[in-house]
N, C-alpha and C positions, 0 to 999 in steps of 0.2 A: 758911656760911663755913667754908671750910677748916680744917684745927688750924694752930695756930702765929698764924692771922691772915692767912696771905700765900695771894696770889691767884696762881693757878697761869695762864697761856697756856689751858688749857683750858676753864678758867671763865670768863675773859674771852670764848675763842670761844662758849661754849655761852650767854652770858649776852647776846650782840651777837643771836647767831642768835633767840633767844628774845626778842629785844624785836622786829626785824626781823619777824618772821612773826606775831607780835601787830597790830602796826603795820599788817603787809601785808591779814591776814587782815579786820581790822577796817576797812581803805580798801575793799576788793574790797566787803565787805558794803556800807557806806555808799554804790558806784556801782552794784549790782546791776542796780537798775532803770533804768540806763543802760546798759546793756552795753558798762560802761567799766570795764578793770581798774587795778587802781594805778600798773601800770607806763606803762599808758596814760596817766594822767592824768599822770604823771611827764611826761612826752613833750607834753602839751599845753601843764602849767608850764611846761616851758620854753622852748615857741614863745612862749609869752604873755610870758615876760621879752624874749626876743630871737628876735623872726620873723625869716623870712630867711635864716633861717643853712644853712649845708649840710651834710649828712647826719651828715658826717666830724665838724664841730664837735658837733654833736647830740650822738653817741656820745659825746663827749668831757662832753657838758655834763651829762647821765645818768647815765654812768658806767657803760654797760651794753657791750655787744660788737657790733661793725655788723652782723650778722648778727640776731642779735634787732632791734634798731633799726630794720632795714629791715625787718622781719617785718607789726613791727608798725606802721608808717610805711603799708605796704600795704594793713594794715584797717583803719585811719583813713581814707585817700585815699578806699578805697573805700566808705565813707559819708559823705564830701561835707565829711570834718571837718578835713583838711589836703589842701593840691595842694603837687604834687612838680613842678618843671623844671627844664631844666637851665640850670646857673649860668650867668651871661651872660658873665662872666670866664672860667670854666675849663668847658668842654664836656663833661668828663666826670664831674662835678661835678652832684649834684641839691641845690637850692634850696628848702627847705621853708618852707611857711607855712600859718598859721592860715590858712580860711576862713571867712567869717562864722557859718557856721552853727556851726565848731567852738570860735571865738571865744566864741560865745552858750553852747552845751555847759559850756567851761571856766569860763567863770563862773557856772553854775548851779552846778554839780561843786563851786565854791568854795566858797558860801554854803553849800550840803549839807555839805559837809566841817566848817565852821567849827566845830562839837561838839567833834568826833574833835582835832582840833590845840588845842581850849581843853582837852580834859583831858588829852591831850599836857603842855601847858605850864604845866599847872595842880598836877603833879607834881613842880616845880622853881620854886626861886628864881630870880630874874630872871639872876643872876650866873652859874646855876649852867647855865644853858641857853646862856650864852655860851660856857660853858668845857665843855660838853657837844657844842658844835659845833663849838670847836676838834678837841677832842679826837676825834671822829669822823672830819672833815678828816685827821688825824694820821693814826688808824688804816687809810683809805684809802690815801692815800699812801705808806705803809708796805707796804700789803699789794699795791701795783699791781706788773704784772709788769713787771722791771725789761728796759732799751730792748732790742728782740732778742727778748726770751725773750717767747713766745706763749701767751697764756691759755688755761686748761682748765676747762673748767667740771665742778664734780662734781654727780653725781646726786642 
């Protein structure tokens, strides 16, 4: 903890970034033997909330940049775990969905995972993981580039 008690912008980034690649590092190990990474799995959760949607929403629902999103959209298709067409509303528009088999994938992935998110949650009080995902929510939001201004990613 700091002197004084007060928490500096730095600590807060160094302490996000620090749970963040715990987090990440510790997802990637638990899909190893899948050759599925966490942002992969990212990307299946959320077909599996809402199939169907298109690319554009995707990005949106991830919170990642369409350029990764498609990357990785690409090495899914190409193992049979999502198919990609185009929207039947807007033609230039790609319509992503589970396929069975990635369907079947994301709920293995789930049950494997369930460890990792119970001691996730086993870390906090019930209240406190509510207002932990507020607060996250916040911190995104905050930190999104505002309309116009185009994201940079750092190294």
């Amino acid at each position: 903890m700091p002197r004084g008690g007060m928490t500096s912008g730095r600590e807060v980034a160094r302490a996000l970034r620090a749970a963040y690649l715990a987090l990440h590092r510790q997802t990637n190990a638990c899909f190893a033997e899948d050759g599925v990474t966490a942002d992969q799995f990212v990307l299946l959760a959320a077909l599996a909330d809402a199939d169907g949607v298109t690319q554009q929403e995707l990005v949106r629902r991830v919170g990642s940049d369409p350029n990764t999103v498609r990357a990785m959209l690409l090495l899914l298709e190409g193992r049979g775990l999502v198919s990609r067409e185009r929207h039947p509303a807007d033609g230039r528009a790609r319509r992503v969905t589970l396929t069975r088999k990635g369907r079947r994938l994301f709920e293995q992935l789930l049950t494997r995972s369930e460890g990792l998110r119970a001691r996730l949650l086993a870390a906090f009080r019930p209240e406190e993981v509510t207002a932990l995902v507020v607060f996250l929510h916040r911190v995104a939001e905050v930190m999104a580039p505002a309309v116009g201004q185009r994201s940079r990613t750092a190294g």
